[in-house]
TIMARMAR-985485 format. One record per residue (C-alpha): x, y, z. Coordinates in steps of 0.001 Angstrom, whole numbers. Layout:
BEGIN
X, Y, Z $
...
This chain:
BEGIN
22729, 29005, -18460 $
19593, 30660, -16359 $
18802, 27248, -14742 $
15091, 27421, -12158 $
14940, 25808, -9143 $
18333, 24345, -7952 $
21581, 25133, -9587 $
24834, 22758, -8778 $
28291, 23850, -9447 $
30027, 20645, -7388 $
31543, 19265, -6182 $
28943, 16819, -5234 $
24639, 16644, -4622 $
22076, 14974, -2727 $
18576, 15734, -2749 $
16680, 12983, -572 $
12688, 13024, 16 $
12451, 16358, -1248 $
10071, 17938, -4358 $
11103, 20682, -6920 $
7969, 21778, -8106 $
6716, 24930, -10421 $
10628, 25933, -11540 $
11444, 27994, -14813 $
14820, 27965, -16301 $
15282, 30599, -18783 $
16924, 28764, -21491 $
17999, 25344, -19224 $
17218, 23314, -16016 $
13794, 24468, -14934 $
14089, 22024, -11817 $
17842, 20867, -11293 $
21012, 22402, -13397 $
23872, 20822, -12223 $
26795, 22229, -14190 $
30458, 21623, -14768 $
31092, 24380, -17007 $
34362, 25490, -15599 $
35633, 22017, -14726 $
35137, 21503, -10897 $
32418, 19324, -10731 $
33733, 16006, -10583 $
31749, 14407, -7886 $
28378, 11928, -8113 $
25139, 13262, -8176 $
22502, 10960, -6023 $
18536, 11873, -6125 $
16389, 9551, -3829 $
12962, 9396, -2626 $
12194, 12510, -4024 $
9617, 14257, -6634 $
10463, 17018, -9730 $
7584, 18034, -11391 $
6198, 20971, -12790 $
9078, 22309, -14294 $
9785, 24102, -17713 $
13221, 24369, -19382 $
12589, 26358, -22030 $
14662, 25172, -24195 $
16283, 21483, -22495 $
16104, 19508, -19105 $
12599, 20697, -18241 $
13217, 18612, -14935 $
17189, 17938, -14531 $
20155, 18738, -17047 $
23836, 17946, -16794 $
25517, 20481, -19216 $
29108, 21439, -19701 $
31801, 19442, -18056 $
32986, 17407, -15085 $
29434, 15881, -14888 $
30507, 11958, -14054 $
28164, 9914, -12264 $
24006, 10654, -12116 $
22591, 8075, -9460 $
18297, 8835, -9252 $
16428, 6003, -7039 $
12961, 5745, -5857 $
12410, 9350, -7491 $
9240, 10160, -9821 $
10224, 13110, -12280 $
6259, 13771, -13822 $
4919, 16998, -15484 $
8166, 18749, -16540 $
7693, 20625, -19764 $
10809, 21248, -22606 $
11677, 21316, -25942 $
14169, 18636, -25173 $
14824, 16150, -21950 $
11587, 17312, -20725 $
12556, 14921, -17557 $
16017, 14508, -18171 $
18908, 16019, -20313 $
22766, 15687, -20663 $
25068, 17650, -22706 $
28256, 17374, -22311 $
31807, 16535, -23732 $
32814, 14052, -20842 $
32027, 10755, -19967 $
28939, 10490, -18097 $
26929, 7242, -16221 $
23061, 8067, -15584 $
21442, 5188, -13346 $
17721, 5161, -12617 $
16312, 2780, -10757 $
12730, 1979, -9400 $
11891, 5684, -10351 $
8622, 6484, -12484 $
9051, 8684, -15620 $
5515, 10118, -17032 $
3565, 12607, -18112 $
6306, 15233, -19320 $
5981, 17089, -22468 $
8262, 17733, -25332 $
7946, 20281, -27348 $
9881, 18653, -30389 $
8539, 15321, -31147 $
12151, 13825, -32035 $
12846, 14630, -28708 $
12456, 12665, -25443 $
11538, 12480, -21563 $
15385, 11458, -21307 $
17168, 12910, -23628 $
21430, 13165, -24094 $
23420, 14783, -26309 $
27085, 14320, -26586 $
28637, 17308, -27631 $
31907, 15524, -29634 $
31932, 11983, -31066 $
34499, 11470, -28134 $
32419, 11003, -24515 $
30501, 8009, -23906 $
27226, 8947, -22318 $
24863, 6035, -21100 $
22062, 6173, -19517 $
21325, 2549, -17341 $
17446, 1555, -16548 $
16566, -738, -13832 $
13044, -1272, -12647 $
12118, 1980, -13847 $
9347, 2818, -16097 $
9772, 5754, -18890 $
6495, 5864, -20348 $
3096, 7862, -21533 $
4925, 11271, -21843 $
4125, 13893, -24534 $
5252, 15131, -27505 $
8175, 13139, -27895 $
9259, 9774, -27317 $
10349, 8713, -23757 $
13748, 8537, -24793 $
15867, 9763, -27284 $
19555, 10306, -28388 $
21010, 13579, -30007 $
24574, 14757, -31139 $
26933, 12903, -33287 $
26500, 9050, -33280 $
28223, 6667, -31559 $
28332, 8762, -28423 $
25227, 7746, -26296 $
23674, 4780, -25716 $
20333, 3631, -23255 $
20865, 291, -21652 $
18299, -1726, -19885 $
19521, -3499, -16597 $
16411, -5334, -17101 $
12398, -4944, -15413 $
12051, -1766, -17161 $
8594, -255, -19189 $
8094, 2106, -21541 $
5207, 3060, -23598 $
6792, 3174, -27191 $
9744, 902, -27647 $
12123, 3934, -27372 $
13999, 3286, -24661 $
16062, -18, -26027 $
14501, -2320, -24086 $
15499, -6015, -25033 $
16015, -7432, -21492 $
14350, -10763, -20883 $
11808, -9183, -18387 $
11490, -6195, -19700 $
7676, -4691, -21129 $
8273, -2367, -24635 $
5266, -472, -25694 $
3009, -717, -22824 $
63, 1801, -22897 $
-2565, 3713, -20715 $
-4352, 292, -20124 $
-1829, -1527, -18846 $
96, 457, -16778 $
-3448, 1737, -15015 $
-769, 4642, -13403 $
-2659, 6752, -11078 $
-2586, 10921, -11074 $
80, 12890, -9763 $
-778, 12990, -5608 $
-197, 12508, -1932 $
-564, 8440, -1558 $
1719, 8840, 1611 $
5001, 10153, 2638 $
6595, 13298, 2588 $
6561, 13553, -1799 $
3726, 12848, -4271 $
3631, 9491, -6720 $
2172, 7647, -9262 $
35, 5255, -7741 $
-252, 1883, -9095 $
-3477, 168, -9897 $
-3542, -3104, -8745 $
-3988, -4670, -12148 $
-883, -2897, -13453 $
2056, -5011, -15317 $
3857, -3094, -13041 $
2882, -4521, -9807 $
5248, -7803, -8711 $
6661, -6857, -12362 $
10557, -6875, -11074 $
12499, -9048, -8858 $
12415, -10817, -5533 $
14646, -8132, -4735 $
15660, -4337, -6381 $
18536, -2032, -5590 $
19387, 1577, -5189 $
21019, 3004, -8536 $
24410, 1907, -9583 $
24100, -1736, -7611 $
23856, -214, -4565 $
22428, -1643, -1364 $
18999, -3519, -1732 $
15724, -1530, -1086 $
13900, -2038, 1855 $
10760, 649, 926 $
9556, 2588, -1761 $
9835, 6212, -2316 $
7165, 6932, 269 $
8574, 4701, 2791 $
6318, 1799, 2257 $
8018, -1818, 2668 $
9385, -3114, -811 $
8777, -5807, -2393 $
5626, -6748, -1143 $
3376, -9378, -2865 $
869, -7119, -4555 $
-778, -9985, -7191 $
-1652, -12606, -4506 $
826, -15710, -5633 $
2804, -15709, -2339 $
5447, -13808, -3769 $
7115, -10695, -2575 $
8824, -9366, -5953 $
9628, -5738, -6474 $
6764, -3446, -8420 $
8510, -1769, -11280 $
9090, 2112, -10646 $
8570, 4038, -7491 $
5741, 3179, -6186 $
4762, -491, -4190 $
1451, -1903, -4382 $
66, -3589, -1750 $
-3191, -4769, -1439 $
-5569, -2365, 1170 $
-6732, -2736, 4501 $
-9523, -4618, 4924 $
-12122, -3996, 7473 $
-16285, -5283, 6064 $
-18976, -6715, 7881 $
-18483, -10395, 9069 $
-20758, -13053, 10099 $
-20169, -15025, 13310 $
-20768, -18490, 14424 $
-20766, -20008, 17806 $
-18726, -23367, 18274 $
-20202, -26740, 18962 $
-17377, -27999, 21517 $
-17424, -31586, 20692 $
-17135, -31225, 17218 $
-13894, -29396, 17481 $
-10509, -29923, 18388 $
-10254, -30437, 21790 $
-6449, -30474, 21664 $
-5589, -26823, 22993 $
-2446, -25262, 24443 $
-3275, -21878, 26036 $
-269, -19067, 24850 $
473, -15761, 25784 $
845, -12766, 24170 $
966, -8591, 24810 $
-2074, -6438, 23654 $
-2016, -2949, 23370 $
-5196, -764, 21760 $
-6493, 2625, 22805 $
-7391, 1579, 25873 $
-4243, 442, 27217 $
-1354, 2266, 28404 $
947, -348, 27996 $
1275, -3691, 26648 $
-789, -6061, 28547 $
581, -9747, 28801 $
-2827, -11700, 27785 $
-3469, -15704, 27732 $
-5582, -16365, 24525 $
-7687, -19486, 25659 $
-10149, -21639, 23857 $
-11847, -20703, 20323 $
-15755, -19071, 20910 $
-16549, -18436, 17496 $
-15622, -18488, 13257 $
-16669, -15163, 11374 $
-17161, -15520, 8003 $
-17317, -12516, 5602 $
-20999, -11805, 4515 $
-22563, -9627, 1801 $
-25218, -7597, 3960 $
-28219, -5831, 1924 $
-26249, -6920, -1663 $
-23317, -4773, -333 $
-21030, -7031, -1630 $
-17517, -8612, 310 $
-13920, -6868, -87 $
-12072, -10129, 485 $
-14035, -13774, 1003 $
-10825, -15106, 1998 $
-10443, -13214, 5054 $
-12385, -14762, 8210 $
-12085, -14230, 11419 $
-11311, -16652, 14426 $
-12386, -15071, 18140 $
-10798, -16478, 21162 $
-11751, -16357, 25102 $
-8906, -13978, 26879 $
-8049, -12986, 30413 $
-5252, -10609, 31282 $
-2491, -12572, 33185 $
-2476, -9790, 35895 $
-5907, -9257, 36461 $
-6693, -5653, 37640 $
-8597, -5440, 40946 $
-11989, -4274, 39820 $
-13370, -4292, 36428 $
-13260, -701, 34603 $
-16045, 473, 32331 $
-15918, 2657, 29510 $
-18671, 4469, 27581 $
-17991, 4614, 23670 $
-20293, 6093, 20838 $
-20263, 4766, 17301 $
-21703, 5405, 14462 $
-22067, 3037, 11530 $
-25227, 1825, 8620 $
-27440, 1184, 11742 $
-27569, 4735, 13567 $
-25203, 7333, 14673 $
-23843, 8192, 18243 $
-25055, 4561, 19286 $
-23736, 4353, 23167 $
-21927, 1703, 24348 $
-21201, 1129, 27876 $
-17982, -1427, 27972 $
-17063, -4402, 30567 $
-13864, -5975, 30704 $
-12499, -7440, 27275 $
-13232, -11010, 26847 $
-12376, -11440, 22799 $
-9216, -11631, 21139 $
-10351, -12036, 17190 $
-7786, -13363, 14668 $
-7667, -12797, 10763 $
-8096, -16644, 9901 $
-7676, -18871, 6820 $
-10461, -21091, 6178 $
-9882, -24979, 4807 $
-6465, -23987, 3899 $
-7186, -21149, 1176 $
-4511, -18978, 841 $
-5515, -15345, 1900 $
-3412, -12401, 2802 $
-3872, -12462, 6885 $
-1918, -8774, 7151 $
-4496, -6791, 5407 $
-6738, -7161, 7946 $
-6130, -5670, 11919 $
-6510, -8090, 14782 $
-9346, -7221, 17199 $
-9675, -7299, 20917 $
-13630, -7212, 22261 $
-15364, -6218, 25318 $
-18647, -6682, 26425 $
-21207, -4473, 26901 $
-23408, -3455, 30037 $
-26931, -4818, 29092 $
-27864, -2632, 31987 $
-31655, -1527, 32455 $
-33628, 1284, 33664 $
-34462, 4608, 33059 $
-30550, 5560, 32539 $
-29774, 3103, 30249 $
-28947, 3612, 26485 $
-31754, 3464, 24081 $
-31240, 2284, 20163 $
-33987, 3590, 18076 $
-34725, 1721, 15086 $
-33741, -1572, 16309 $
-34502, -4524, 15981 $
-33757, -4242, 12075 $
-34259, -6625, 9469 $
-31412, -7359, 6957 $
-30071, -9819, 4100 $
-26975, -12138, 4523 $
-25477, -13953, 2670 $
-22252, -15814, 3175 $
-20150, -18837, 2244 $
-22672, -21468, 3785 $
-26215, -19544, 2468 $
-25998, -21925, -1066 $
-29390, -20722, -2041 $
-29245, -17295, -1908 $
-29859, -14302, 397 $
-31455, -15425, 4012 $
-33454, -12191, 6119 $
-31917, -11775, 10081 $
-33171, -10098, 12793 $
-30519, -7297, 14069 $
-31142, -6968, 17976 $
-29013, -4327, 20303 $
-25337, -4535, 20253 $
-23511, -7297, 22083 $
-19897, -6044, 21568 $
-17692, -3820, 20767 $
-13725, -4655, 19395 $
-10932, -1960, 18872 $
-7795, -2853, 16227 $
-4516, -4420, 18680 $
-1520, -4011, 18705 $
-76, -7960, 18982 $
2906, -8438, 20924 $
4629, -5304, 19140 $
3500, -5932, 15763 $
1819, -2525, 15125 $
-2197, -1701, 13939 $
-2881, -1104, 10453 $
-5729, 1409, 10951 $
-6101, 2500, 14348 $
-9913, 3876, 13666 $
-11288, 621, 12449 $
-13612, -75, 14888 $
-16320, -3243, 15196 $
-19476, -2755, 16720 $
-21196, -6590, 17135 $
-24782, -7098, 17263 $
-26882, -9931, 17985 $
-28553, -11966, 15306 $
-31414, -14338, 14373 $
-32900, -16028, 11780 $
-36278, -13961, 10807 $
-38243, -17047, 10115 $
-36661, -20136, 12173 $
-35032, -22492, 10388 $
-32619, -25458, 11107 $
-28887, -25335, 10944 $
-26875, -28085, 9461 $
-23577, -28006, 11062 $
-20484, -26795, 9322 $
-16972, -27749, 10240 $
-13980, -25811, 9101 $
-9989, -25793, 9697 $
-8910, -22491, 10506 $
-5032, -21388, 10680 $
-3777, -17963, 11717 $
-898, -16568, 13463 $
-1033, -18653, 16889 $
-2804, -21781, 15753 $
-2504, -23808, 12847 $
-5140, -26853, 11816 $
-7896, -25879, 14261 $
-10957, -27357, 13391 $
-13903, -26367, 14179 $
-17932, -27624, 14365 $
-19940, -24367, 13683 $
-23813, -24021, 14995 $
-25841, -20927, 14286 $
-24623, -17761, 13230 $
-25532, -15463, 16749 $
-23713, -12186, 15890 $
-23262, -9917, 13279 $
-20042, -7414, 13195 $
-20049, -4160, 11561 $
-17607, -1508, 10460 $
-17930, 1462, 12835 $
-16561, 4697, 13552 $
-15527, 5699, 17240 $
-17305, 8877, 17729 $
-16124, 10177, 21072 $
């Protein structure tokens, strides 16, 4: 047979978040050959969270073949076979003389090449009329390979059929799909697949474009292959399903890869609180914060709102998300330490590099906030716990060239356009927090806050909002001025 990368006698395989990459078989199997030739190999075949690419069977199964007999039961989940290069099966072959069940589910089939163009990515041949060889989609997508079609049956008829389990995609109608949620003939434009790479984990994928029909195209829940236990990630290890359109919806993304939407961290706008316009109803809670400051957990009581951020365009830089706000609290630790300890950090971000800032205590907890009940997605964004900073003076202290600088914003209240601030010296710094265990999205997100005025004065109508997050719901709140601006940063030291 003169199989490449992995040859399989039985009487059973696993391969789990592996790759087979860059294989030649001689004649079959550049990647996986898993043969029953002499009759032992009677056990299931299960290929999970893993990635064959690259490889050439010169003749069939560029990336897996099942040839001979004893083959029985192929089970390939979360998997992404891309690249593979034959003159049959370029992805996937089976010839054999025995019954044989081939399950894929939430795997990603593209980009491999035939070299016949009646042949395709999956391709099975039943050697007699007698075997029954089907191959069973689910939440898989077959589609834009080369050559040939994506799927294809060979041999005498009757003995193979390609059933859809439904959620399934393919790029040219050849893969039988007539499933009620099921997407025939989708091309380059609609799938919006990404290249071959590393998008996380231990094995490359095809990432998904947000726009994809793919993304939330499968069901509130998907399964390993062969109705096995749900899924609880995708091949990379990110949670599955996730709602990746923005309807509220967690529903599985069809192949291997999960969208979700990405971090957000963009420059936000900040407004002080009028206290009698807001509600004055307010039950202090507790919870644990952890960032890089802290060694451990440290039991906090979040106290009254001190200010609503709003997300601003600065300089016609545009917004990432205008749902996303911000709502900052007054904290104290419940164990207060003795004596206060200062910290000396240097960031860089669009106003200067190496900036120094000397840190007080931490007087800020800031939540991602919804704003007059618009739905936005409050776990893109990290929550933020701020400390002061020393305005010390003197010969020692830290200079800021360049500053004060003048700058455009423009947010949800500036109806007519554009208005100039003043940016004065930083007033605060804020590091991503961990929140009573709940983990930080990206641990070098930084804020560096700066004060802010109007260039030319001007009066402020005042603006009330409700604001819900994760500890309080139906807040509202009387804004006056905008006083600080926030700013993505990098920690430098």
């Amino acid at each position: 047979m003169c199989p490449g990368g992995l040859d399989c006698a039985g009487p059973a395989l696993e391969i789990n978040r592996s790759t087979i990459d860059g294989n030649s078989g001689f004649t079959v199997g550049g990647g996986v050959a898993i043969s029953g030739a002499d009759g032992n190999f009677a056990g299931t075949v299960r290929i999970t969270d893993s990635t064959i690419s690259g490889n050439v069977g010169a003749f069939v199964g560029g990336g897996i073949i099942c040839e001979g007999t004893g083959c029985s039961t192929i089970e390939i989940t979360n998997s992404t076979c891309s690249g593979n290069t034959s003159f049959a099966g370029s992805c996937f072959a089976a010839q054999t003389s025995d019954n044989l069940d081939i399950y894929f589910a939430s795997s990603t089939i593209t980009n491999n090449t035939s070299n016949y163009f009646l042949n395709g990515a999956i391709y099975i041949q039943p050697l007699t009329s007698d075997p029954i060889i089907e191959v069973f989609l689910d939440h898989t997508i077959v589609a834009l390979n080369n050559g040939g079609p994506d799927c294809s049956i060979g041999g005498p008829p009757g003995g193979g059929a390609i059933t859809s389990l439904d959620y399934n995609i393919d790029s040219d109608n050849s893969c039988v799909l007539t499933q009620a949620n099921d997407l025939p003939s989708q091309g380059v434009g609609a799938l919006l697949l990404g290249a071959l790479a590393d998008n996380g984990g231990p094995t490359e994928t095809h990432a998904l474009d947000g726009a994809s029909v793919a993304v939330d195209g499968g069901f509130t829940s998907c399964v390993e292959a062969n109705s096995g236990p749900a899924l609880t990630a995708d091949q990379r290890g990110e949670p599955r399903p996730v709602d990746g359109d923005g309807v509220n919806l967690a529903e599985c993304d069809i192949g291997a890869f999960e969208f979700k939407e990405p971090y957000v961290l963009q420059h936000s706008k900040c407004y002080k609180l009028d206290k009698k316009g807001s509600s004055k109803d307010f039950d202090p809670v507790q919870v644990t914060l952890q960032d890089q400051f802290d060694a451990e957990p440290v039991l906090t009581k979040v106290k009254k709102p001190t200010s609503f951020c709003n997300p601003v365009n600065k300089n016609g830089e545009g917004i990432i998300d205008e749902t996303l706000h911000m709502t900052c609290y007054d904290i104290d630790a419940v164990d207060k330490q003795s004596a206060s300890v200062k910290r000396t950090v240097f960031v860089d971000n669009q106003f200067g590099n190496a900036q120094q800032l000397n840190l007080l205590d931490s007087n800020q907890l800031c939540l991602p906030s919804e704003k007059d009940n618009v739905v936005a997605d409050l776990e893109r964004m990290d929550h933020f716990k701020c400390y002061k900073i020393d305005r010390e003076k003197g010969k020692n202290a830290p200079t800021f060239p360049g500053f004060p600088i003048v700058v455009t914003l423009e947010d949800q209240f500036d109806t007519e356009g554009p208005v100039d601030y003043v940016v004065e010296k930083p007033t605060g710094f804020c590091n991503p927090v961990d929140k009573n265990g709940e983990g930080v999205i990206e641990p070098e997100g930084v804020l560096a806050c700066y004060k802010v005025k109007l260039e030319e004065k001007a009066p402020f109508e005042l603006v009330t909002v409700e604001s819900d997050n994760q500890l309080f719901s139906d807040q509202v709140l009387r804004l006056t001025e905008p006083n600080s601006l926030c700013v993505p940063s990098i920690e430098t030291e």
